[in-house]
N, C-alpha and C positions, 0 to 999 in steps of 0.2 A: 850330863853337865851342860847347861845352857851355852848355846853361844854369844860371845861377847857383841855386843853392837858397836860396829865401829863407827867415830863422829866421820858429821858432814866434811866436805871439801870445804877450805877455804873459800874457794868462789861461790859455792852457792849461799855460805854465811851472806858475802855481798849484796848475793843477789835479792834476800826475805831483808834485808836494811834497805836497801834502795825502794824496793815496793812500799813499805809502812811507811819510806816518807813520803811517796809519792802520793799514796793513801791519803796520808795527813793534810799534803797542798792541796788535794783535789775536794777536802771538805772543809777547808778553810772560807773560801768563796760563799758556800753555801749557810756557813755558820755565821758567818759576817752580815749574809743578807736576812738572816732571822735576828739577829741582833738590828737590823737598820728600821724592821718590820715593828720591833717591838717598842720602838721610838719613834711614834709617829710623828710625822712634820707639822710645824705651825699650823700650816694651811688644814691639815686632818683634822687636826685638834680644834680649828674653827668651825669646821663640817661636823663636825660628829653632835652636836646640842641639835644643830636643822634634823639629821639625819632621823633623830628621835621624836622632835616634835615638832618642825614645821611644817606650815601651810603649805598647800599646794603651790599658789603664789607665790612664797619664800624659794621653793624649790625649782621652781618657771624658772627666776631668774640667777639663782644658781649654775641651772644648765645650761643658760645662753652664754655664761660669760668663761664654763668649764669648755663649751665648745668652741668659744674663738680663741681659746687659751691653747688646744689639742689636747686636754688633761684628761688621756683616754681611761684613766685607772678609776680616778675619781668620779667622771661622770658615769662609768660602770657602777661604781654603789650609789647614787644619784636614781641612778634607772630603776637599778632595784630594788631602792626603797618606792618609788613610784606607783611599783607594781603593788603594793603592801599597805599602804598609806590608808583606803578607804575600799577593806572588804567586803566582797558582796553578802547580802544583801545590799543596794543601793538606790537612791531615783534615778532616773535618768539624767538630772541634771547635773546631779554629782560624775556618775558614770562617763556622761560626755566631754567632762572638764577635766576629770582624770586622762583618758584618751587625747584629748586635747594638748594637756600637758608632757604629755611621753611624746607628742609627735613632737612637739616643738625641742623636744629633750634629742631627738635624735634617733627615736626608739619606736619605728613605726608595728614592727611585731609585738612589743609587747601590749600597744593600742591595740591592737587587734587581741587581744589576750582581754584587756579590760572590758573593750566593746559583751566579747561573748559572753557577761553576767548577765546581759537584758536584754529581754524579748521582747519589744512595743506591741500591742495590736496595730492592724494597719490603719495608719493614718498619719497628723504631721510628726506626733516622734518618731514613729514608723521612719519615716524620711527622714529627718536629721541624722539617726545612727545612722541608716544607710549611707548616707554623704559623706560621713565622717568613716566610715569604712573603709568606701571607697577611697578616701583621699591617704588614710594608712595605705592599703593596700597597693595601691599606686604610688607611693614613697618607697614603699621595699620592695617595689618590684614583683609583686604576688600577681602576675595577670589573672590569675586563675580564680582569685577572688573579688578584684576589683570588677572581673566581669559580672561574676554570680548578683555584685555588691548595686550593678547599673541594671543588670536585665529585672532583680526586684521592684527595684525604683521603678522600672515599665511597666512593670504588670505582663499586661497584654496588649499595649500598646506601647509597640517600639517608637511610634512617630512621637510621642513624647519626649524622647528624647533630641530628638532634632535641635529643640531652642532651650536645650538647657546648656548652657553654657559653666563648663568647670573649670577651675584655678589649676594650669600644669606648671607657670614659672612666673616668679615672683624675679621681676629687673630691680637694675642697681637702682635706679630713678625712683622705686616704692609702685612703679606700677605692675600692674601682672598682664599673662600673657592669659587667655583663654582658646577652649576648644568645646566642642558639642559633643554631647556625650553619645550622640549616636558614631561618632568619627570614631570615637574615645573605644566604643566596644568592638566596633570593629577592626579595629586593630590590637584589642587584647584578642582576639580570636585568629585573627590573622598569623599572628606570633605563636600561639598555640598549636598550630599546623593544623585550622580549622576552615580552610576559604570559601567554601559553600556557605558555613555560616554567617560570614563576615559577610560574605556578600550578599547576603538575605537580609542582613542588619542594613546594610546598604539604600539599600532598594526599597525600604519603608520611609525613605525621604519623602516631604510631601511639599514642603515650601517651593513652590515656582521660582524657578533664577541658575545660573551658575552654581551654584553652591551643590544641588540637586542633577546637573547634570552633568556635575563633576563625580558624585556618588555613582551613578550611574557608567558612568565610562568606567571607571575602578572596579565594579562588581562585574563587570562584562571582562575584565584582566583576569579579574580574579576565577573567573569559573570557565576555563578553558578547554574544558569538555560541553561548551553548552552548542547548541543546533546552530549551523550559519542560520537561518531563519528566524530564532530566537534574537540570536545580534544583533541581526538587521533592524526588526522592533525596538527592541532596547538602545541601540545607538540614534535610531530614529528619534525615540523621545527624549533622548540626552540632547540633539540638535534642534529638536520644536521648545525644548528650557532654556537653551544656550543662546537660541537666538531671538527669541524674547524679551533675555537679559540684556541685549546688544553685548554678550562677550565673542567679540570676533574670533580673538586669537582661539580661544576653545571651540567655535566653531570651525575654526581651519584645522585644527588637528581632530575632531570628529567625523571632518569630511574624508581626511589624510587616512583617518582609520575604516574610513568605508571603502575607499578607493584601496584599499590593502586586503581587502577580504578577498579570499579566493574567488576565481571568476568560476563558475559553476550557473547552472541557470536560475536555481533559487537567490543569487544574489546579482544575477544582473542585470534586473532593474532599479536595485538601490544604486550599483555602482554608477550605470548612466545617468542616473538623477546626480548622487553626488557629482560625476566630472560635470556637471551641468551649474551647478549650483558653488562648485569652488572657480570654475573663472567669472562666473559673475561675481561671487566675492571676492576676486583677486584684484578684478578691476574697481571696483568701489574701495578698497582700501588699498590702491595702488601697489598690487606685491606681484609686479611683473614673474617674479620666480613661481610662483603659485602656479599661475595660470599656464607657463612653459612648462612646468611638471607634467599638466596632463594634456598639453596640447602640442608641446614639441618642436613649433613651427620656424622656420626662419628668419621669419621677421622679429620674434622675442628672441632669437639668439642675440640678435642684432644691439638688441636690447641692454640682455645681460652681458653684455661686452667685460673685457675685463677690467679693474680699476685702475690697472696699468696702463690702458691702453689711451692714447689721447682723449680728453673730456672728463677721463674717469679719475676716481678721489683719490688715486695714490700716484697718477703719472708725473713724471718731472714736470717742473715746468717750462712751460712756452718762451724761450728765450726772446730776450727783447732786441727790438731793430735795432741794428746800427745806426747809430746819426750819420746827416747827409753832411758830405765834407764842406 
């Protein structure tokens, strides 16, 4: 004889009602928002004709006006028709104006997606994709290819890059900022936790002036394993560019950084040179503190008095006589 089954408890009848309806709120949300999806808005419904068949141009200005809007949804299918729009096979011309239009769209990887359907031979297409690479890849922050994207561009001559000068920021005014693409690479290398490299990049500066033995001091930072002897030469030539340039101030901290070098015997004949040559510089550009740095004496204490002290630019002032009664 089977045994009878007896029913649930009261309570737990409650408890399988309360779940189903909680069930029920919790897909409500979700059914709501397929019903919102499947009514697309005005503005979709005016996107969707472009989507399918306009211009490149159509879609330029699309994107500029989805990005000062924040309409991150829409200019996500924006981009992704972009990528779709002009299938490779391509020319180059096409190819560059597509990439062109996705950077401006906001969408520097997927330029770089378009870029990779054409290979130039080397020469000036050769170089334009390269430049347009580079300026993708340096929008999305890819050092790793914006470097590969500049050391091309050089070949085997990294001094080429010295005067080439690239767009890093565009001001409110319409003017842009520029930098040299030899700075430019080595500081994608540097960032990479590459500093031998960068500082090789460095160091193929060849223009005489500041600029060059400012490179120079940096790559002497940067490779801090290299020989006090090697230093010494290389700061050396960073102060035969610098004072050439008449950059003083960088001469005083070149001198600053020879007088820091360990005293050892391989370096001290640069260092006597240097204190030699920063109080004559200190006195030709009047910087009493310079010259008391390496020379200590009394008479520049005297000097560097404090500017508190009577004469100096912060003391009270000199009270005035009393008139005579």
């Amino acid at each position: 004889m089977a045994a009878r089954r007896s029913a649930p408890p009261a309570w737990l009848k409650c408890v399988a009602v309360a779940a189903g309806v909680a069930l029920l709120l919790s897909l409500q949300p979700a059914a709501e928002a397929r019903k919102a999806n499947s009514n697309p808005s005005p503005r979709e419904q005016a996107l969707a004709p472009l989507l399918r068949s306009g211009s490149l141009d159509e879609l330029a200005q699309v994107c500029v006006q989805l990005l000062e809007e924040g309409d991150v949804r829409l200019l996500q299918r924006v981009q992704a028709r972009l990528l779709t729009i002009q299938p490779a096979p391509q020319p180059l011309a096409v190819v560059l104006a597509n990439a062109d239009v996705l950077l401006r769209c906001g969408a520097p990887q997927a330029a770089l997606k378009v870029l990779e359907r054409y290979g130039p031979a080397p020469g000036v297409e050769r170089n334009q994709l390269l430049l347009l690479r580079w300026q993708a890849a340096n929008a999305g922050l890819d050092h790793r290819v914006a470097a590969e994207a500049l050391r091309d561009l050089a070949g085997a001559e990294l001094a080429s890059l010295e005067t080439l000068l690239l767009p890093v920021r565009s001001n409110s005014d319409g003017t842009v900022n520029t930098r040299s693409a030899l700075d430019l690479l080595a500081g994608y290398l540097e960032s990479m936790g590459q500093p031998r490299a960068a500082a090789e990049v460095l160091l193929a500066s060849r223009n005489p002036g500041g600029a060059t033995a400012r490179r120079i001091a940096q790559a002497v930072n940067l490779m801090r394993q290299l020989p006090l002897a090697e230093q010494v030469r290389l700061l050396e030539l960073a102060l035969d560019q610098a004072a050439a340039d008449g950059s003083w101030g960088l001469v005083t901290d070149l001198l600053d950084r020879q007088l820091a070098l360990p005293a050892t015997p391989e370096t001290a004949a640069a260092r006597a040179r240097a204190a030699e040559r920063r109080i004559r510089l200190s006195r030709r550009i009047d910087d009493a503190y310079g010259e008391w740095s390496v020379r200590r004496t009394p008479e520049l204490d005297r000097q560097l008095r404090s500017p508190r002290a009577p004469g100096g630019h912060a003391a009270p002032p000199t009270p005035a006589p009393a008139p005579n009664p």
